[in-house]
N, CA, C and O of each residue as an XYZ file, in Angstrom:
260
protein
N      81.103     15.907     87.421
C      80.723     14.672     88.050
C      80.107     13.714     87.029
O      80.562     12.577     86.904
N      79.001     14.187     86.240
C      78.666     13.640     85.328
C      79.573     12.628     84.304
O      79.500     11.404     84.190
N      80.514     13.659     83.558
C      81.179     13.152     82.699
C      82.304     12.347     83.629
O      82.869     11.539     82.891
N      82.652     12.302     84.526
C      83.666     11.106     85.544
C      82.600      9.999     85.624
O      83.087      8.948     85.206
N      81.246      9.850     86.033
C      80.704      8.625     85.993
C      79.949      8.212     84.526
O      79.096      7.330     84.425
N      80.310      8.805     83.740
C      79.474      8.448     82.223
C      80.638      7.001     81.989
O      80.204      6.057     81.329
N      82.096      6.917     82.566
C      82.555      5.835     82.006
C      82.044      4.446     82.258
O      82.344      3.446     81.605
N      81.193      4.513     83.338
C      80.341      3.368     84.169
C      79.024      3.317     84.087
O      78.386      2.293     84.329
N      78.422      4.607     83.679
C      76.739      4.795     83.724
C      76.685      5.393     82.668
O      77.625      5.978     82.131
N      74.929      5.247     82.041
C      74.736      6.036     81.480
C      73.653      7.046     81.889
O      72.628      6.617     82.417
N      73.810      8.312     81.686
C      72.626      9.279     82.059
C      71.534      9.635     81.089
O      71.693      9.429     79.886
N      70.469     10.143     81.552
C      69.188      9.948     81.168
C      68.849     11.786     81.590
O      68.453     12.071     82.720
N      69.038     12.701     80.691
C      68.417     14.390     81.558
C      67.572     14.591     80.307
O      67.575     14.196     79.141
N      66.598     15.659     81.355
C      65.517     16.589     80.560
C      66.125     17.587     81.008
O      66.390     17.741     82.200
N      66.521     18.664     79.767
C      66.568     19.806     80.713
C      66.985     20.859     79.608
O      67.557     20.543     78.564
N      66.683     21.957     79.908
C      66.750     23.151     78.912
C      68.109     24.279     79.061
O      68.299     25.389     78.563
N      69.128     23.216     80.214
C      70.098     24.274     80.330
C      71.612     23.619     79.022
O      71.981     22.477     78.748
N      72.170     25.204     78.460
C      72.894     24.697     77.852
C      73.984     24.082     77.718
O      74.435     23.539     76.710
N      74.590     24.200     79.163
C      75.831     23.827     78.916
C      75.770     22.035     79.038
O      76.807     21.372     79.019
N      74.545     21.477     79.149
C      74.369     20.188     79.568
C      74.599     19.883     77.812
O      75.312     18.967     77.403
N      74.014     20.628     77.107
C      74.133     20.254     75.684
C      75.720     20.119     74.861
O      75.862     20.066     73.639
N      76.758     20.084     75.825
C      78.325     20.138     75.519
C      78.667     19.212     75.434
O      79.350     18.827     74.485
N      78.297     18.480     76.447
C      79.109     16.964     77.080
C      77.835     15.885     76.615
O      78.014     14.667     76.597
N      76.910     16.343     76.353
C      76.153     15.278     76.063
C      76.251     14.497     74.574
O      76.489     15.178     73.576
N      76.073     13.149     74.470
C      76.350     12.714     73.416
C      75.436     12.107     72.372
O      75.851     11.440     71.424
N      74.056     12.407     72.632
C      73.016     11.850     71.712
C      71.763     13.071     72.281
O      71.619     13.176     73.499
N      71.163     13.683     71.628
C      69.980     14.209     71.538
C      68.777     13.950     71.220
O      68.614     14.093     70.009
N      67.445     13.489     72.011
C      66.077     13.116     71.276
C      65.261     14.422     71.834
O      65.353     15.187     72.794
N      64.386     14.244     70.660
C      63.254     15.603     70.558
C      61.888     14.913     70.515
O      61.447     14.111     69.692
N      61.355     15.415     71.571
C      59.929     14.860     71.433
C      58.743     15.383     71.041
O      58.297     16.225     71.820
N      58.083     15.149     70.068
C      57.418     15.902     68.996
C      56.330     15.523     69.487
O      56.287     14.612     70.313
N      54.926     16.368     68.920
C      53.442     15.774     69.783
C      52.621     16.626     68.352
O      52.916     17.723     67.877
N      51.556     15.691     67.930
C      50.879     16.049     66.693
C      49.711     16.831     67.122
O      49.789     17.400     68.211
N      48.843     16.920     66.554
C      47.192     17.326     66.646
C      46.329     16.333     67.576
O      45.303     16.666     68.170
N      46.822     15.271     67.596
C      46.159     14.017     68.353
C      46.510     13.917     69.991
O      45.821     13.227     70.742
N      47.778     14.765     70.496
C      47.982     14.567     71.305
C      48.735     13.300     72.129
O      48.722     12.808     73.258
N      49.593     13.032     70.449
C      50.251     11.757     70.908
C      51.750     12.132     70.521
O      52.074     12.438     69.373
N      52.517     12.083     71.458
C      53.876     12.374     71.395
C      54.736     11.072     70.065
O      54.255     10.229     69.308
N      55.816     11.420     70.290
C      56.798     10.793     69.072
C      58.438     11.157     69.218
O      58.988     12.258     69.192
N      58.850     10.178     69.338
C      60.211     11.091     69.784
C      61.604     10.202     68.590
O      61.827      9.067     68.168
N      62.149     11.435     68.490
C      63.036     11.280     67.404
C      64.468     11.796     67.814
O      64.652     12.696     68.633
N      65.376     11.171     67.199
C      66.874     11.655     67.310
C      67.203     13.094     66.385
O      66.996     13.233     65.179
N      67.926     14.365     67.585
C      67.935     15.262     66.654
C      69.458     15.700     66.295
O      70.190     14.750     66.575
N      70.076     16.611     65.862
C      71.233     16.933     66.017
C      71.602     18.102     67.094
O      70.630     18.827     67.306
N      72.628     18.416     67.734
C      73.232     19.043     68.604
C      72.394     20.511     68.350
O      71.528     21.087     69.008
N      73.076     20.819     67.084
C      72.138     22.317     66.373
C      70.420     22.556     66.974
O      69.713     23.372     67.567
N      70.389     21.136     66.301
C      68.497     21.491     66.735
C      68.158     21.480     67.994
O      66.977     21.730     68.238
N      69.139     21.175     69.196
C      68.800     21.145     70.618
C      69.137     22.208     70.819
O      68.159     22.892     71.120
N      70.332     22.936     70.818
C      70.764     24.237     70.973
C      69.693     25.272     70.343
O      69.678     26.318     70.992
N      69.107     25.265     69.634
C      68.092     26.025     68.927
C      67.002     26.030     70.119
O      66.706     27.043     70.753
N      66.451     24.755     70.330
C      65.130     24.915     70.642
C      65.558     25.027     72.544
O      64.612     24.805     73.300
N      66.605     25.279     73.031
C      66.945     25.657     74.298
C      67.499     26.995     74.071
O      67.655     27.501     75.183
N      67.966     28.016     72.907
C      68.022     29.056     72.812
C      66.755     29.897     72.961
O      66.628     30.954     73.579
N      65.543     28.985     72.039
C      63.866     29.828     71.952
C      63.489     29.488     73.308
O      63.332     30.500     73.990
N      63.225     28.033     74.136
C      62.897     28.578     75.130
C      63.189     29.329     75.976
O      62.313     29.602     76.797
N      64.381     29.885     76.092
C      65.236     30.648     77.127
C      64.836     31.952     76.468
O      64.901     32.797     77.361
N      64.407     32.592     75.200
C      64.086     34.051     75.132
C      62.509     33.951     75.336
O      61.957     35.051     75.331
N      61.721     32.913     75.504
C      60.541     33.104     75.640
C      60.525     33.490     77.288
O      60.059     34.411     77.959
N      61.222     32.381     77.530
C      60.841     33.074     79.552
C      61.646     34.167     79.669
O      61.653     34.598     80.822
N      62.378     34.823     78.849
C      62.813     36.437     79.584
C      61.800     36.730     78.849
O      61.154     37.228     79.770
N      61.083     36.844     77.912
C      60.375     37.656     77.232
C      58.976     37.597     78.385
O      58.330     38.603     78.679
N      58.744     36.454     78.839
C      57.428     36.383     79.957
C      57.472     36.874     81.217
O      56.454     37.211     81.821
N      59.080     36.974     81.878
C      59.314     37.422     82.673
C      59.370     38.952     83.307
O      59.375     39.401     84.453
N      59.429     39.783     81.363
C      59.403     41.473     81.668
C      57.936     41.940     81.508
O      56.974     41.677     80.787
N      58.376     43.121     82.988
C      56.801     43.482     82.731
C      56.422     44.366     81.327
O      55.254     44.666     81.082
Protein backbone atom coordinates (compact mmCIF):
# COMPACT_ATOMS: atom_id res chain seq x y z
CA UNK A 1 0.00 0.00 0.00
CA UNK A 2 2.68 2.15 0.95
CA UNK A 3 4.83 1.94 -2.02
CA UNK A 4 1.35 2.38 -4.49
CA UNK A 5 0.76 5.76 -2.66
CA UNK A 6 4.54 6.94 -2.34
CA UNK A 7 3.84 8.08 -6.16
CA UNK A 8 1.50 10.91 -4.67
CA UNK A 9 2.66 11.14 -0.95
CA UNK A 10 5.34 11.15 0.90
CA UNK A 11 5.69 9.00 4.15
CA UNK A 12 7.11 9.91 7.34
CA UNK A 13 7.74 6.16 9.79
CA UNK A 14 9.51 5.49 13.06
CA UNK A 15 9.89 2.14 13.35
CA UNK A 16 12.30 -0.71 14.10
CA UNK A 17 10.75 -3.28 11.76
CA UNK A 18 12.90 -4.45 8.91
CA UNK A 19 11.34 -5.01 6.13
CA UNK A 20 10.14 -1.22 6.21
CA UNK A 21 13.95 -0.64 5.70
CA UNK A 22 13.58 -2.21 1.83
CA UNK A 23 11.32 0.12 0.22
CA UNK A 24 12.32 2.98 2.06
CA UNK A 25 14.34 5.59 0.41
CA UNK A 26 16.22 7.96 2.77
CA UNK A 27 17.24 7.09 6.38
CA UNK A 28 17.74 9.70 9.45
CA UNK A 29 19.29 8.70 12.81
CA UNK A 30 18.69 10.60 15.71
CA UNK A 31 21.58 11.01 17.91
CA UNK A 32 21.27 12.63 21.62
CA UNK A 33 24.63 13.86 23.45
CA UNK A 34 25.39 14.21 27.26
CA UNK A 35 23.18 17.38 27.28
CA UNK A 36 20.20 15.73 26.40
CA UNK A 37 19.74 17.40 23.21
CA UNK A 38 18.95 15.30 20.25
CA UNK A 39 20.53 15.87 16.56
CA UNK A 40 19.49 14.12 13.72
CA UNK A 41 21.50 13.13 10.77
CA UNK A 42 21.20 11.25 7.42
CA UNK A 43 22.45 7.65 7.69
CA UNK A 44 23.01 4.89 5.21
CA UNK A 45 20.69 1.81 4.70
CA UNK A 46 23.66 -0.39 6.49
CA UNK A 47 23.58 1.78 9.55
CA UNK A 48 19.70 1.43 9.89
CA UNK A 49 19.75 -2.21 9.35
CA UNK A 50 22.43 -2.45 12.05
CA UNK A 51 20.89 -0.49 14.64
CA UNK A 52 17.27 -2.40 13.98
CA UNK A 53 19.28 -5.70 14.00
CA UNK A 54 20.78 -4.59 17.89
CA UNK A 55 17.55 -3.52 18.91
CA UNK A 56 15.75 -6.61 17.96
CA UNK A 57 18.53 -8.94 19.90
CA UNK A 58 18.27 -6.72 22.85
CA UNK A 59 14.42 -7.36 23.32
CA UNK A 60 14.84 -11.20 22.81
CA UNK A 61 17.67 -10.98 25.03
CA UNK A 62 15.12 -9.02 27.74
CA UNK A 63 12.47 -11.10 26.95
CA UNK A 64 14.26 -14.66 28.20
CA UNK A 65 13.96 -15.56 31.52
Amino acid sequence: MIHELSETAQFITTTFRPEMLVTADKFYGVLFDNQKVSSIRTIRREEAQEFVDQVSTELKDQSMP
